[in-house]
C-alpha positions as CSV (number, residue, x, y, z in Angstrom):
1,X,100.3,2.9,56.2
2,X,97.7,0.5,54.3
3,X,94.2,1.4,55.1
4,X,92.6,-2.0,55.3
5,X,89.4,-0.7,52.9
6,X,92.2,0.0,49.9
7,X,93.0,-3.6,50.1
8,X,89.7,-5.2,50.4
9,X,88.1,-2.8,47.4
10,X,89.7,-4.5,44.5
11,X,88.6,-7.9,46.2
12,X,85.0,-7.5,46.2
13,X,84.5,-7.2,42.2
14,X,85.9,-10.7,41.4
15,X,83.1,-12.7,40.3
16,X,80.9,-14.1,43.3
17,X,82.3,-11.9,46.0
18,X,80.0,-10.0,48.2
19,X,79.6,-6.2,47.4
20,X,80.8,-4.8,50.5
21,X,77.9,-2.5,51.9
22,X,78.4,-0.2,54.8
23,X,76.5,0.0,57.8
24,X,76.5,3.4,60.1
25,X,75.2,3.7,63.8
26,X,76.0,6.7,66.1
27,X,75.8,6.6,70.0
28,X,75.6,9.0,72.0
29,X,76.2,9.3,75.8
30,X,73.1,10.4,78.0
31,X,73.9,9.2,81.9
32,X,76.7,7.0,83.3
33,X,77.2,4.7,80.8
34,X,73.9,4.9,78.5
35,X,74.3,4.8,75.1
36,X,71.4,6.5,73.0
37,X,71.6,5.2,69.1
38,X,69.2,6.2,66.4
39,X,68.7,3.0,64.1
40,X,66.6,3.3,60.8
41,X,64.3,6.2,62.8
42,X,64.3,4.3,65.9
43,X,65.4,5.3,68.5
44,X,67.1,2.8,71.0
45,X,69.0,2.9,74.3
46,X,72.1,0.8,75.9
47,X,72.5,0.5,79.6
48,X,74.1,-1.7,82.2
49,X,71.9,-2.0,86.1
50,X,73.4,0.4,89.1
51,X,75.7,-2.6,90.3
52,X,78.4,-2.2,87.3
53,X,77.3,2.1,87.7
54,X,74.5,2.3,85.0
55,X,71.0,3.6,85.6
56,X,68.9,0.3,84.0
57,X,67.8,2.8,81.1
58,X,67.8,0.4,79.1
59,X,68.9,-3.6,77.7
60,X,72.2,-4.8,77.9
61,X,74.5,-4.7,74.8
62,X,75.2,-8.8,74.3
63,X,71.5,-9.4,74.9
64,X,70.6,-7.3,71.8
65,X,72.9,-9.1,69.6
66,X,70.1,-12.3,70.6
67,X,66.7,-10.0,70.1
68,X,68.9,-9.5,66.8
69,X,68.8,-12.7,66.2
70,X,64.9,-13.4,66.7
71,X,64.3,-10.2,64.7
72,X,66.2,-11.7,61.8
73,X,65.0,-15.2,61.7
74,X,61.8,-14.4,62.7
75,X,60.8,-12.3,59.8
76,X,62.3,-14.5,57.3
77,X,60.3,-17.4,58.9
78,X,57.2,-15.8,58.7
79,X,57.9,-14.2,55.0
80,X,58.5,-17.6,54.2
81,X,55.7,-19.4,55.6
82,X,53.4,-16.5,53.5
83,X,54.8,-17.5,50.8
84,X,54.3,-21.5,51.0
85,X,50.6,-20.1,52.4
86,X,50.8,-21.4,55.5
87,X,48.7,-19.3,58.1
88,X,50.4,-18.9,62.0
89,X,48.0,-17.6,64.4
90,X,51.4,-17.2,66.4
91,X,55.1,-17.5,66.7
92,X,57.0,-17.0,69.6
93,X,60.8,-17.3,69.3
94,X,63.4,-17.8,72.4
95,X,67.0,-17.5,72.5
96,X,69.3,-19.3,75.1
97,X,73.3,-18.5,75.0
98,X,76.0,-19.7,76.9
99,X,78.9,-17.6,78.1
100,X,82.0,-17.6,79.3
101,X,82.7,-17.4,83.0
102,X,85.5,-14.5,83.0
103,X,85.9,-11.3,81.1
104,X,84.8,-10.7,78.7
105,X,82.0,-13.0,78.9
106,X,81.1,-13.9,75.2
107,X,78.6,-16.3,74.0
108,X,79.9,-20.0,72.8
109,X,76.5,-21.1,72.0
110,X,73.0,-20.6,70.9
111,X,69.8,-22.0,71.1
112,X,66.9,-21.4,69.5
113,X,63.1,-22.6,69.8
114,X,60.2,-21.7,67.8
115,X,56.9,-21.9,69.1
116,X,53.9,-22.0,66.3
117,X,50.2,-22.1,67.1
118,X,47.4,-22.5,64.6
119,X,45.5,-25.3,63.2
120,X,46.5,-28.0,61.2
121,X,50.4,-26.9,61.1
122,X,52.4,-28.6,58.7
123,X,55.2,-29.5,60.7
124,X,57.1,-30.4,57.4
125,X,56.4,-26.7,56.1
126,X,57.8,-24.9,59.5
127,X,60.6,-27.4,59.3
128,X,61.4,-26.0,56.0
129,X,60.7,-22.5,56.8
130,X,63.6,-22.6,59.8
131,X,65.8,-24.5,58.1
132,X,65.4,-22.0,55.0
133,X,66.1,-18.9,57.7
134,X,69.0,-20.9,59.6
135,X,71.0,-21.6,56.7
136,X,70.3,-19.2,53.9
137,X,68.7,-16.0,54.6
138,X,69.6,-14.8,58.3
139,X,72.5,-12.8,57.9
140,X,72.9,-12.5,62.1
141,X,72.6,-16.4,62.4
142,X,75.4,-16.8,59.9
143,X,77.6,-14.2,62.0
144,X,76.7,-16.0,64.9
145,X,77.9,-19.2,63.7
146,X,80.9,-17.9,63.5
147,X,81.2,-17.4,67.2
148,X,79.9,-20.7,68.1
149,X,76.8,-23.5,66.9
150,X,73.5,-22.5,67.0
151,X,70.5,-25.6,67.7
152,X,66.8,-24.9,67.3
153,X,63.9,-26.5,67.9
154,X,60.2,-26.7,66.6
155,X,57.4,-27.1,69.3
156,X,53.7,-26.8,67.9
């Protein structure tokens, strides 16, 4: 039997392939169906609500893989803005996704709106600063994309 990493090792030292990086997260049952995961230190927890026989310890699964996705492009945004010295007094990010009706429900779409405040926001500059995050740098946005289009929006 092949194991799959055997044949994608010699594959990732051809020039321009991505070095292939592991990733390791360990759950851990603690009620009906909680999950209990230690991530970089922090400590996190998986439920589902009493009505599909979980205890609502904690967010669903799916709706993690969108705070993901604010976490992501959110800090390059504002690493990005720093560094075109452009000062936010705020940033408020929201995530909309569409699902399918039967199981398993999986999002087909996402969209994505940035709220800014401060004064005298170059719209140009936050313009850049998403685009930047959407297309180049947010690795969960460009896994995403692969399950379906993401849109966004800039309201100041």
């Amino acid at each position: 039997m092949t194991n799959w990493v055997n044949t994608l090792i010699p594959n990732i030292y051809k020039k321009g392939a991505d070095i292939l990086n592991e990733v390791k997260v360990v759950g851990n049952l603690i009620g009906n169906t909680a999950y209990k995961m230690n991530i970089d230190g922090h400590e996190i927890i998986v439920d589902t609500n009493s009505d599909n026989g979980g205890n609502d310890l904690g967010p669903r699964p799916k709706a993690l893989m969108l705070a993901s996705l604010i976490g992501c492009t959110g800090l390059d945004v504002k690493m990005i803005l720093d560094k075109m010295k452009v000062s936010v007094d705020d940033i408020q990010i929201e995530v909309k996704a569409t699902t399918t009706e039967n199981d398993p429900k999986v999002y087909t779409s996402f969209h994505v709106i940035y709220r800014f405040k401060g004064e005298n926001l170059d719209i140009r500059r936050l313009e850049r600063a998403v685009k930047l995050s959407q297309e180049k740098y947010c690795g969960v946005s460009a896994m995403l994309r692969k399950i379906g289009p993401i849109t966004y929006e800039i309201v100041v």
